[in-house]
C-alpha positions as CSV (number, residue, x, y, z in Angstrom):
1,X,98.4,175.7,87.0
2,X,97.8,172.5,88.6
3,X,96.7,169.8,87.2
4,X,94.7,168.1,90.6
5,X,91.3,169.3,90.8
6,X,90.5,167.8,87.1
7,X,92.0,164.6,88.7
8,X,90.0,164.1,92.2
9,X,87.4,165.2,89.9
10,X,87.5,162.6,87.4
11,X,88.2,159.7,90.6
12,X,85.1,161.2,92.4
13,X,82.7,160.5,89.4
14,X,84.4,157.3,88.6
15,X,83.8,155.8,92.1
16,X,80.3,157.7,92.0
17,X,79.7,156.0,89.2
18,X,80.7,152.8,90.2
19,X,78.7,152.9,93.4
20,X,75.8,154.3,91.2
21,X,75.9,151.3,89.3
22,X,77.0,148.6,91.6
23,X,73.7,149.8,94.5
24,X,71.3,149.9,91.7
25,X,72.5,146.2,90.8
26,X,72.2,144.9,94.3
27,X,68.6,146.7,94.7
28,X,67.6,144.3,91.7
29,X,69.0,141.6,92.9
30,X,67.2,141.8,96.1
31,X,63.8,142.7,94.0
32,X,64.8,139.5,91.5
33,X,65.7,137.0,94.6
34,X,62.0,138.1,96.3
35,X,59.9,137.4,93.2
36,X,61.7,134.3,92.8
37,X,61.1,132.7,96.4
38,X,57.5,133.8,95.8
39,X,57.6,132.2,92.2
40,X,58.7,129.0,93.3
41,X,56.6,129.0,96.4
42,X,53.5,129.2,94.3
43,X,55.1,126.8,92.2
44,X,55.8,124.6,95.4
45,X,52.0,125.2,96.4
46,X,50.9,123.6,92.9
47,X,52.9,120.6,92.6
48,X,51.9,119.9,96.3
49,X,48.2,120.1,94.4
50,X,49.2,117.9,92.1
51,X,48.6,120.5,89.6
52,X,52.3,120.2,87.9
53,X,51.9,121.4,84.3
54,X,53.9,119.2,82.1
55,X,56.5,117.9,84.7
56,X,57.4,114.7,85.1
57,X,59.1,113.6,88.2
């Protein structure tokens, strides 16, 4: 009996895994880098205000 199938086997669900994992981290990285432009543009919008909360420049 050959040992092969249990080896493409265990590859395939390494490198599903892997690509499991690594597109789920670039999905929230995307998500994190959008609610971070639209943090600091409301952040942008208040110190142009001059509404700053304890900054000092």
């Amino acid at each position: 009996m050959t040992h092969l199938p249990y080896i493409i086997t265990s590859y395939g669900l390494a490198i599903g895994l892997a690509l499991f994992l690594s597109i789920g981290a670039a999905l929230r990285l995307r998500r994190d880098r959008a609610r971070l432009a639209a943090l600091e543009a409301t952040r942008g919008a208040g110190r142009a205000r001059g509404t700053g909360q304890g900054e000092t420049a």
